[in-house]
N, C-alpha and C positions, 0 to 999 in steps of 0.2 A: 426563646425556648427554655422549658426547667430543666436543670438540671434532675435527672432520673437515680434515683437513688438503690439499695437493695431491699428487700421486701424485708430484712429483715430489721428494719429500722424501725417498721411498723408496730413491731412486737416488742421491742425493748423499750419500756419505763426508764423514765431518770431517775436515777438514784436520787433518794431523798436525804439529801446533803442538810444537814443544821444550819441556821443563818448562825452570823454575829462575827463573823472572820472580820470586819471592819471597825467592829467597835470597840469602844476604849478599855481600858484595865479595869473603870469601877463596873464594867457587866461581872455578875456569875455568870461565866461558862461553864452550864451543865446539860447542855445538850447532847454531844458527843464521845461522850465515854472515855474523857481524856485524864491522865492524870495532873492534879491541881498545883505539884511539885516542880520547880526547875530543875533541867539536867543537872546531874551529880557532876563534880567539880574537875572528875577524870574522864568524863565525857566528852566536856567542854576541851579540854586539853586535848582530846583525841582527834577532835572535831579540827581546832586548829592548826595542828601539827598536819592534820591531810589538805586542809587548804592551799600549803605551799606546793600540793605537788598535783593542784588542778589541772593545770595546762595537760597533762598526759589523763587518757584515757583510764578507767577504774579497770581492776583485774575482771574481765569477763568470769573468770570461773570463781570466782570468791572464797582463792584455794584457804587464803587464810581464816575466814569468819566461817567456813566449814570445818577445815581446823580444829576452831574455838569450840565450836557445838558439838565436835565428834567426842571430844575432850570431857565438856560439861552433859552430855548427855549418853553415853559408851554407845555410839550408833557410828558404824562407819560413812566415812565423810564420804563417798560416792551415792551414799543412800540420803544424803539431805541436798535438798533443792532450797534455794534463796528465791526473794522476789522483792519488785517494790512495795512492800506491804502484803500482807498473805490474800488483798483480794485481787493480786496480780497471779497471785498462784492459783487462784480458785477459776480465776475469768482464763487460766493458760487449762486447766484440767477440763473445763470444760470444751474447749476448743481442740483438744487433744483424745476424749474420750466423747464428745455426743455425735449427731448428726441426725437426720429426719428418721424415725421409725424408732430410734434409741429413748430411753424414758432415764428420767432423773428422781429422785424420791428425797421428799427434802419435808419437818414440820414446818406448820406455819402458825401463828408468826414465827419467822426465826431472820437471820439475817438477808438481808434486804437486797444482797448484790446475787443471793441464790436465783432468783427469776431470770436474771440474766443471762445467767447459761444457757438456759432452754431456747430464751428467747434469740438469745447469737445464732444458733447451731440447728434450728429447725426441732430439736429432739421437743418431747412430748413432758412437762413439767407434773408431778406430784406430786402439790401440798399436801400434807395430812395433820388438820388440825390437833394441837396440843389437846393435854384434857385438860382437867376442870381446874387442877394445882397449877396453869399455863407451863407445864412440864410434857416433854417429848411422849408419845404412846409409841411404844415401838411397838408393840403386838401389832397396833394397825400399821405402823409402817411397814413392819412384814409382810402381813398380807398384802400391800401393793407392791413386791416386787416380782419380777417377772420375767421371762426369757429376754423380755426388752432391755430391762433394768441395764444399763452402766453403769451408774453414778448412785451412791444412798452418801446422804451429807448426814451427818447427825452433829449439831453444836453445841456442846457443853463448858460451861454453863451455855444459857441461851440467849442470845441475843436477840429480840429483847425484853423475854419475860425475866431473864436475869437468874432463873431458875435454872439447876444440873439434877443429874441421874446420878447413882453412885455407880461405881464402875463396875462392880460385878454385876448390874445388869446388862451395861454396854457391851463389856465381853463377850456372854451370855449372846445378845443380838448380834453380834459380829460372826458369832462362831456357827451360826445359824442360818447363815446369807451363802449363797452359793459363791461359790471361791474366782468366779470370774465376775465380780461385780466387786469394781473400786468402791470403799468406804475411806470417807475423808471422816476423820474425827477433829474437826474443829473447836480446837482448846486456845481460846486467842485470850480467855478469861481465864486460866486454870491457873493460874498462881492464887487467885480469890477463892479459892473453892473449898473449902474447910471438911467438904465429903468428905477426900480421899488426900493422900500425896499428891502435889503436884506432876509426880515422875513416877507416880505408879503404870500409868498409860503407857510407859514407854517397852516394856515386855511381853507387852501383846504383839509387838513388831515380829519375832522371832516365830509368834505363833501365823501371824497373817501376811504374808508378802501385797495381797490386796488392801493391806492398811494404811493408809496416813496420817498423821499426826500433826494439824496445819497449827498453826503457832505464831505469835508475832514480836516485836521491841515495842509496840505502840502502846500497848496497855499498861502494866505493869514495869515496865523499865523506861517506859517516859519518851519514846522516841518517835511519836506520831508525826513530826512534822519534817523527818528525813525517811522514813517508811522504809520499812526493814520487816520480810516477814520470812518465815523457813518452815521447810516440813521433813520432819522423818518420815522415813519411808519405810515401810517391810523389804522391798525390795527396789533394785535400780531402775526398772523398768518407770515407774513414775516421774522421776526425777529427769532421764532422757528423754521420757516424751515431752513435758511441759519446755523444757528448755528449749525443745525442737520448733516452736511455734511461734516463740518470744522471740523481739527482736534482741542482740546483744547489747551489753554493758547497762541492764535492766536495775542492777542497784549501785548508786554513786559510791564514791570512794570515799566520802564525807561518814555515810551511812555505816559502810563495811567498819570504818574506822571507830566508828562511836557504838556499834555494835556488839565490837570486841569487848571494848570498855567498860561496856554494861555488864558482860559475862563475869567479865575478873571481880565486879563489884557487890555479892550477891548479899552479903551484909546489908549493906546499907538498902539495898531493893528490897528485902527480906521487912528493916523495918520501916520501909514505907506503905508496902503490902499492912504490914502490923496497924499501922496508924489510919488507913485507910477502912481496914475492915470494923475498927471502933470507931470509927463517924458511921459505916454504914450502919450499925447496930443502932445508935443513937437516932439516924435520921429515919429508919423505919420506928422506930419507938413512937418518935414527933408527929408520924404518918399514924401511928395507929392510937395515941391520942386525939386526934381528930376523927375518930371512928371510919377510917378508912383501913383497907386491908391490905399491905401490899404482899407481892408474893415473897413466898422463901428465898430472898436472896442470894446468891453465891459468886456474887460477878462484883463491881466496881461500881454499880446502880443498882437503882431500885426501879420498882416497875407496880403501878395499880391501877386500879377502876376508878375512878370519880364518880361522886353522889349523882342517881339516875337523872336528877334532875339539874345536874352542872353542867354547862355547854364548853366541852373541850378549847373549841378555838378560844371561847372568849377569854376562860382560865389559862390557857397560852400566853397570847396576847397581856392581857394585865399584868403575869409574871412578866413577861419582857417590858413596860411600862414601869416595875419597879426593878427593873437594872438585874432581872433571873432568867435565864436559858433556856427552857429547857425542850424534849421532843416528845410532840405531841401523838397520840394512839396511832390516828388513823393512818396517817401517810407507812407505818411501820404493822400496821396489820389488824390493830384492835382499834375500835370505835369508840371515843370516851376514857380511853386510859392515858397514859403519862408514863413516861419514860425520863428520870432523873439521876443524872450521873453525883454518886457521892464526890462533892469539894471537900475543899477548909471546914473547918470547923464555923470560921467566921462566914461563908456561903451557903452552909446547913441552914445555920438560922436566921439567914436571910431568906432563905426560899422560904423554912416554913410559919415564917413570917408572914411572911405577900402570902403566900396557899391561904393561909388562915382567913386573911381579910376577903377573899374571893371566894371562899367557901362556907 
């Protein structure tokens, strides 16, 4: 007899994970949005010093790396929630606020793990296509919400057209939304975002207790592969729900550890950030000397259309054949586009090398 599973298995998609986890150093890994830099050298040291004290469980309330954030961010530390990466916080919000009759309002394309809320939790899912610049329409996303409404995600920049809003239009749409409807403002790219400050987002807290501010270590501070995400909150009511659902000791003591370390190090992230955004400049340059157009950038990648008559997989494929990464449109929302995370300087122009010869 089979084993019976829950309906709701039916409805959730796999994440569309990037290959190349098994291959060797001379791939370009630019699939994944990762940064191309090794841990900073008081990471590694943070990293180590928590290993001798594995055998004991990680502090369930992660009083210290809340701490750290309340510190570097003036948000009191009962109002931020930690996770194993912020789509551990996102798959807990949505476990914690949908359920069948509840509706979620999210654009599309945008991040990929958004579908899965709806689909865990029964609740009713609302893409609402970007417009034409692959940038958020909040007017229409407005207009879909609803008495239903729980949830409005908005991710700035966007994953993964790559493209942000400036924030006074953000504000603007938040301050607009009826006050019983959670707004996640997922900033997991805002250190790349040359709009605004980085830490301008963070005063609209005081104005919205319905706000969040989802955030991660993955991106910009390098720590994708111990997964470290946080959210300021407007108020505590978020923070105790998501934890309420999660099982305990949800981020390791390796992470908490190396997380801290990251904080104290804002120099040196500052000019990796730096270094980072003149490759991206450069590799959209390369992009649009081939008369392609990618979009306005503001994130750690780049994102465009391929010539109508170029077959995505095959240009996939071929870049992976010459030792480049990268992810392909469709599995992520657009048919025919590319999704390329800025490397090295020495993995720019290897991609747009190989692009060149296949197009």
């Amino acid at each position: 007899m089979a084993l019976e599973f829950a309906e709701k298995l039916r409805r959730i998609k796999v994440y569309p994970a990037a290959d190349g986890y098994s291959l060797g150093p001379e791939v370009a890994l630019m699939a994944s949005n990762e940064t191309p830099y090794p841990p900073l050298p008081a990471v590694r040291q943070a990293v180590m010093e928590a290993l001798s004290g594995v055998n004991r469980y990680p502090d369930p309330s992660n009083a210290r790396l809340r701490e750290a954030l309340s510190r570097r961010y003036d948000v009191p530390g009962r109002r931020i929630a930690i996770g194993n990466g912020s789509c551990d916080i996102l798959l807990a919000a949505g476990e914690a606020l949908l359920e069948p009759g509840a509706e979620l309002v999210y654009a599309w394309p945008s991040f990929s793990i958004y579908p899965h809320l709806a689909a865990a939790s029964g609740a009713r899912a609302i893409a609402v296509p970007v417009d034409a610049a692959h940038r958020h329409d909040l007017e229409a996303m407005r207009h879909e919400v609803t008495v239903a409404t729980r949830l409005v995600i908005v991710c700035n920049p966007n994953n993964p057209t790559s493209t942000a809003l400036a924030l006074d239009e953000i504000a603007a749409f938040i301050a607009d939304l009826p006050r019983g409807v959670a707004v996640i403002l997922d900033e997991a790219y805002c250190e790349f975002n040359l709009l605004d400050d980085p830490d301008a987002s963070i005063e609209l807290l005081d104005r919205h207790p319905n706000l969040v501010l989802l955030r991660t270590f993955s991106k910009a501070y390098g720590l994708c592969g111990l997964r470290v995400g946080y959210a300021l909150c407007g108020s505590q009511e978020f923070r105790t729900a998501v934890d309420a659902v999660r099982q305990p000791f949800f981020c390791n003591a390796a992470a908490q550890a190396a997380a801290i370390a990251a904080l104290r190090s804002q120099d040196e992230i500052a000019a990796r950030v730096e270094r980072n955004l003149a490759e991206r400049l450069l590799l959209a340059d390369g992009l649009e000397r081939m008369g392609l157009e990618p979009a306005e950038s503001q994130a750690n990648f780049v994102w465009f259309d391929l010539p109508p008559d170029a077959d995505e997989r095959g240009v996939v494929r071929g870049l992976a054949e010459r030792q480049v990464l990268v992810r392909a449109g469709t599995p992520l929302g657009r048919e025919g586009a590319l999704r390329v995370t800025v490397g090295t300087a020495d993995e720019n122009r290897r991609f747009l090398a190989a692009l060149g010869e296949l197009i």
